[in-house]
C-alpha positions in Angstrom: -29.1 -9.2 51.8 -26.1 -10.7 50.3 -23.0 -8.9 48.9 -21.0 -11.5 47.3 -20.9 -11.8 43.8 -22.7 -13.8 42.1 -22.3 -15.9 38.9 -23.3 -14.6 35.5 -27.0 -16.1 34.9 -28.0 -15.8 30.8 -31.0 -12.8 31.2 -35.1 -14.1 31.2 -36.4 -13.4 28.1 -40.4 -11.9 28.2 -41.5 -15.9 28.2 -39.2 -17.0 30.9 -36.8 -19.1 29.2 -33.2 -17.8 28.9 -32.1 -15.5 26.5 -30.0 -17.1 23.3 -26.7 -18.3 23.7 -24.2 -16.5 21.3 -20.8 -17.0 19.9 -19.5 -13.2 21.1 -21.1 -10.5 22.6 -24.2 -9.8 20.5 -23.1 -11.9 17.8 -26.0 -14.5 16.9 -24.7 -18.3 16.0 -26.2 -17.7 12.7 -24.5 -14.3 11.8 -20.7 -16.6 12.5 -18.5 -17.5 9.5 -18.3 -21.0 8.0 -16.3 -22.7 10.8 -13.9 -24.9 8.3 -12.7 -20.9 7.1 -12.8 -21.8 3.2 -15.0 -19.9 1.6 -13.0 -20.9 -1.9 -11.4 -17.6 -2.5 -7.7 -17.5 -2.7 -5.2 -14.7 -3.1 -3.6 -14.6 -6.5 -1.9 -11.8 -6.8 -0.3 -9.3 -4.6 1.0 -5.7 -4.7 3.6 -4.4 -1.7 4.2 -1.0 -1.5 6.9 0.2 1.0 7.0 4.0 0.9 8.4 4.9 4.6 8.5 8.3 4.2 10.5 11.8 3.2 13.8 11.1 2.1 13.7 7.4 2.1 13.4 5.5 -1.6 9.8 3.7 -1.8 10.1 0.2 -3.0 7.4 -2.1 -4.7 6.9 -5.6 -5.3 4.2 -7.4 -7.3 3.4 -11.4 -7.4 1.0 -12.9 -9.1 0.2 -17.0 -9.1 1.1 -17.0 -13.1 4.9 -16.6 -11.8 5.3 -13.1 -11.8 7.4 -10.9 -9.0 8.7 -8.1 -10.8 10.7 -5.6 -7.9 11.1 -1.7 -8.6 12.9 1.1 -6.4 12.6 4.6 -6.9 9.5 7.1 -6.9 9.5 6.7 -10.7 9.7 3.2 -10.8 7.6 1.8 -7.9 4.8 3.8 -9.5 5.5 2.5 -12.9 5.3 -0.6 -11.3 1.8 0.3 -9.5 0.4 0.8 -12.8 1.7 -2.1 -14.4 0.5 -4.6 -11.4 -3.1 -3.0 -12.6 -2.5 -3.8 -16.1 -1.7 -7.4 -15.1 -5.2 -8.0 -13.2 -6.8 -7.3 -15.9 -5.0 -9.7 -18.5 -4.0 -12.6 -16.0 -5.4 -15.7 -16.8 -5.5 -16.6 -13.0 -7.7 -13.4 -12.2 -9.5 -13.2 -15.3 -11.2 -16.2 -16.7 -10.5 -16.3 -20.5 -13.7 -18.1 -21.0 -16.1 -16.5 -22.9 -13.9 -13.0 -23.7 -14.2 -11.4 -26.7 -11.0 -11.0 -28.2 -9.6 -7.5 -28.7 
């Protein structure tokens, strides 16, 4: 009886061959993302909220693709600026295809 160690050997599945290689541990090949990593959806708009904590001034900032980045600082403002960032998804051309809307 040997006590070296041995190399790792894929386990015998219940007909003998080896079991399945995978990409990560219990991760089937099939169950992997698309390799290229484009699934076509891009980020469009964007809402940073920097609220460090008691006594410090929160901050926001909100982008969009359309050309917005609108800045507000202050407890009042950044969450006037929350809302408004929420008001703009739903209007923005670039989130919100125009096609086939009803107008208001």
């Amino acid at each position: 009886m040997t006590t070296r160690p041995r190399s790792a050997e894929p386990a015998p599945t219940p007909d003998g061959s080896s079991a399945p290689k995978v990409a990560a541990e219990g991760v089937p090949p099939a169950l992997r993302s698309d390799p290229s990593g484009d699934d076509g959806r891009r980020p469009v708009a964007w809402l940073h909220i920097n609220a460090p904590g008691r006594g410090i001034t929160p901050s926001v900032r909100s982008w969009c693709a359309c050309g917005r980045d609108l800045f507000a600082a202050g407890l009042v403002r950044a969450l006037a600026l929350i809302d408004d960032h929420e008001q703009h998804r739903t209007h923005c051309p670039y989130i919100t295809p125009q096609e086939g809307r009803k107008a208001a």
